[in-house]
C-alpha positions in Angstrom: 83.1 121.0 102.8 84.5 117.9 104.3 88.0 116.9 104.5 88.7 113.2 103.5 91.9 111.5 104.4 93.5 108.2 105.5 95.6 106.9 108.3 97.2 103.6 108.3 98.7 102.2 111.5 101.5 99.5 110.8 104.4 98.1 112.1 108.1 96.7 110.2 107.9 93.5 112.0 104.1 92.8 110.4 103.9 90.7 106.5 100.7 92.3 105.6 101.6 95.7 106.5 104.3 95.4 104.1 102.3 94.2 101.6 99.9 96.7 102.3 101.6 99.6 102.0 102.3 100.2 98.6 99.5 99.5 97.2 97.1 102.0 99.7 100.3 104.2 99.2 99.7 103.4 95.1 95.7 103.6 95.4 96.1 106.7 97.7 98.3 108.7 95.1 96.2 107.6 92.3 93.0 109.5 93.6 94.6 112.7 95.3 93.8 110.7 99.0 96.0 112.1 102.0 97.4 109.2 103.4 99.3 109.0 106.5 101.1 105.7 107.8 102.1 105.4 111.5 105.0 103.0 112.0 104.4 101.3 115.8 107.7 102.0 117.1 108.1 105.4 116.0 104.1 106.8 116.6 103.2 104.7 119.8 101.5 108.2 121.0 99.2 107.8 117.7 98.0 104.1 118.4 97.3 105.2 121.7 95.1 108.1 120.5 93.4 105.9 117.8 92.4 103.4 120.4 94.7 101.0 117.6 95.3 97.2 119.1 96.1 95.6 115.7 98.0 96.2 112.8 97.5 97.1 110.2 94.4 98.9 110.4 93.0 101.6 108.3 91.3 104.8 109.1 89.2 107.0 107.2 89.0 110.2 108.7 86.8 112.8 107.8 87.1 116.8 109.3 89.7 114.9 111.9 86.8 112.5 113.0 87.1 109.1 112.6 84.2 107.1 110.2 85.6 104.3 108.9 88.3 101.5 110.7 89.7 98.3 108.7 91.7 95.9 110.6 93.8 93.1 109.4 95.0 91.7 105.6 93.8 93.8 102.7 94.0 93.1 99.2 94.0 95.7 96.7 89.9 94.8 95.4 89.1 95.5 98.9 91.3 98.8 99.3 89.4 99.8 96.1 86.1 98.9 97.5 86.7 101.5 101.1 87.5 104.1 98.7 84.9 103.6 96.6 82.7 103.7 99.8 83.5 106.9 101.0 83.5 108.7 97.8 87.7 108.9 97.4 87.6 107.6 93.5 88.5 110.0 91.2 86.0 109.4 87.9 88.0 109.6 85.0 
């Protein structure tokens, strides 16, 4: 069985980080997702690990690999359309 989740690597000082956020945190919820957000200042160890250079970027991890990476401004259609992607919609 494989394990689905999400990491998101931001940073307070970045405008689409904020703005992203709340909604993956929103989208995440919505469809049972575990989501993880790593703040810049307080998870430099986790950037390194991820290879992360930019923020904010997505991850989709699956069994603890990494399948999926999304750098830069995302709007909620397109947050809808990785989930969708990797099968992390719940069908009503």
């Amino acid at each position: 069985m494989t394990n689905k989740k999400i990491y998101v690597f931001t940073s307070v000082t970045c405008s689409p980080c904020r703005t992203l956020k709340p909604l993956i945190t929103d989208y995440a919820n919505l469809n049972d997702v575990p989501l993880t957000i790593f703040d810049m200042d307080a998870n430099r160890e986790e950037f390194l690990a991820h290879n992360v250079r930019g923020v904010p970027t997505i991850l989709v991890m699956e069994n603890d690999k990494e399948v999926d990476r999304v750098i830069g401004h995302q709007t909620y259609s397109s947050i809808d359309q990785l989930f969708k992607k990797w099968n992390l919609v719940n069908e009503l």
